[in-house]
Each structure stands twice: as C-alpha cells, then as structure tokens.
C-alpha positions in Angstrom: 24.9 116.4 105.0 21.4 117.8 103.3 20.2 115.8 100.0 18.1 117.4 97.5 15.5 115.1 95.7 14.1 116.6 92.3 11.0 114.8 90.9 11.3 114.3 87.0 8.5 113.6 84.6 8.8 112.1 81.8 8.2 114.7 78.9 6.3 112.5 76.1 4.0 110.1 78.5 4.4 112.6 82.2 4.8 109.0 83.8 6.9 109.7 86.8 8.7 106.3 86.2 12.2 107.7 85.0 15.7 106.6 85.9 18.7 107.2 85.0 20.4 105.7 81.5 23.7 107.2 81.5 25.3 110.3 80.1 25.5 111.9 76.8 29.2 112.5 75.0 28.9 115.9 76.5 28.5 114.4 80.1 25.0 115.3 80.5 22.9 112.9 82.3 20.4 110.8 80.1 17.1 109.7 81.8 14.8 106.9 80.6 11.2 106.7 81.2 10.1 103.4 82.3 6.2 103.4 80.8 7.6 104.6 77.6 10.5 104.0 77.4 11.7 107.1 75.5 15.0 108.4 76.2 15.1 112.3 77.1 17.6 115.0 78.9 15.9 116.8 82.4 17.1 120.4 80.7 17.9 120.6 77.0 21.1 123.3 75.7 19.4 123.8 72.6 15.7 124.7 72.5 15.2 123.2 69.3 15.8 119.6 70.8 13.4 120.1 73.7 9.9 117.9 72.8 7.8 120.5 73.8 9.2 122.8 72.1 8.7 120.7 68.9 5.0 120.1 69.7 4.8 123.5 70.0 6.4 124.3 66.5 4.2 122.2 64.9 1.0 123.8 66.5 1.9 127.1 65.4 2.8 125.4 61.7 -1.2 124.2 61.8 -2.4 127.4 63.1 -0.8 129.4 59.9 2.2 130.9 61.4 4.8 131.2 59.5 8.6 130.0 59.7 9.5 133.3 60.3 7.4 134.3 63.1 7.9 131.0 64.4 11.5 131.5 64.6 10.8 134.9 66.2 8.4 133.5 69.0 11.0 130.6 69.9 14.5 131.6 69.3 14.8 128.9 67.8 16.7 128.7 64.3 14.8 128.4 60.6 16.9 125.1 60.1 15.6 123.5 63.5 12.2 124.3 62.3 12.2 123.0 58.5 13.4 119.6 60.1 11.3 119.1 62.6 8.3 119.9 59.7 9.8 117.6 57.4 10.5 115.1 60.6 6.6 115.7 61.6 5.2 116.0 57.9 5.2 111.7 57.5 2.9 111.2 60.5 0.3 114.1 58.9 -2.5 112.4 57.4 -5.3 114.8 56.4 -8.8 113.1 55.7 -11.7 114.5 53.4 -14.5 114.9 55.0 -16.9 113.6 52.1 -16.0 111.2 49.9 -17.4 112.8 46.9 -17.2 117.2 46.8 -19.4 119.1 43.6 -17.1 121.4 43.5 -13.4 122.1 44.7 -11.0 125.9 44.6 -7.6 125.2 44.4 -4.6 127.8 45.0 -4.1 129.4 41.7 -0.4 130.3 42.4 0.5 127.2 41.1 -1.4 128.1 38.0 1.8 130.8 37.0 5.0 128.4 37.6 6.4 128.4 34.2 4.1 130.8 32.6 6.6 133.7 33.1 8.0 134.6 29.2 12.2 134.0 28.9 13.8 137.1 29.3 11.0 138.9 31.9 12.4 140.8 34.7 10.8 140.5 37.8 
C-alpha cells in the first residue's frame, strides 16, 4: 500500500508544528498549529474565510480600492468584505506624525449633509 504525506503550514505564524484537532459540523478536518495555537482548515469552501484572503482584503482597503473592485478582484461577496473591515477596523490605530499641525484640510463632503433644502430633487 503507497501513503501520501502532505506537509501543512500553519497560515497565520507558517510554523510547520500543526496537527490535527478534529472535524468541523460539515466533516472537514480542523488542524491546530502548535506555536500559535490558532485553529485553521488546510483548504477553505468559501474564499472569504481563507486568512489570506482577509489580509489581502484589507491591503487593498489601505491602498484605496474600493468594495466594489475588491469584490471584482476576489470573488468574494460585498458582505464578506464589510465584515472583515469592520472585524479589522478595532485593531487600526492611525498615529499623527506631529503632535501639533499649523494647518489641517479636511474632506468637505461632509460640509453638505443636511444642507440640501426639504423638497429638492436630486
């Protein structure tokens, strides 16, 4: 009889340290990395769950791609994506680089909500 090894890495940490933790309700097989110890499937059904995939969503979200395109360049749905932004958006923490600025612009769309007269079609 022939036996077929396949080497996992784990996908957060690339430890090669993962065993085997089980199976899913669907009767996939969950693996657990040992240096991490994050739980993670060796192939995902749905994209959107993948961790790369994620990391990948939210590079594209900081190099000004939109949800749309986003959603075009992955497959993945609008819903996955607004999660995983809102999921991600905690962890963001964006330092000024001064502590004191002379001078600031700020977007001035925000300058029209609830200027629009009652009654004003669009």
């Amino acid at each position: 009889m022939c036996e077929i090894l396949i080497k996992i890495n784990c996908r957060h940490c690339q430890s090669s340290k993962v065993v085997k933790n089980g199976k899913k309700k669907n009767g996939v097989q969950n693996l657990l990395c040992c240096s991490c110890q994050k739980q993670f499937l060796s192939q995902y059904h749905n994209k959107g769950a993948d961790s790369e995939i994620k990391q990948l969503v939210i590079r594209l979200l900081e190099r000004n791609n939109g949800i749309q395109d986003i959603e075009e360049l992955l497959g993945i749905s609008r819903k996955c994506i607004l999660a995983n932004l809102c999921q991600q958006a905690n962890k963001i923490c964006i330092q000024p680089v001064a502590q004191h600025y002379q001078s600031i612009q700020i977007d001035e769309v925000w300058s029209f909500v609830g200027q629009r007269k009652k009654g004003a079609l669009h």
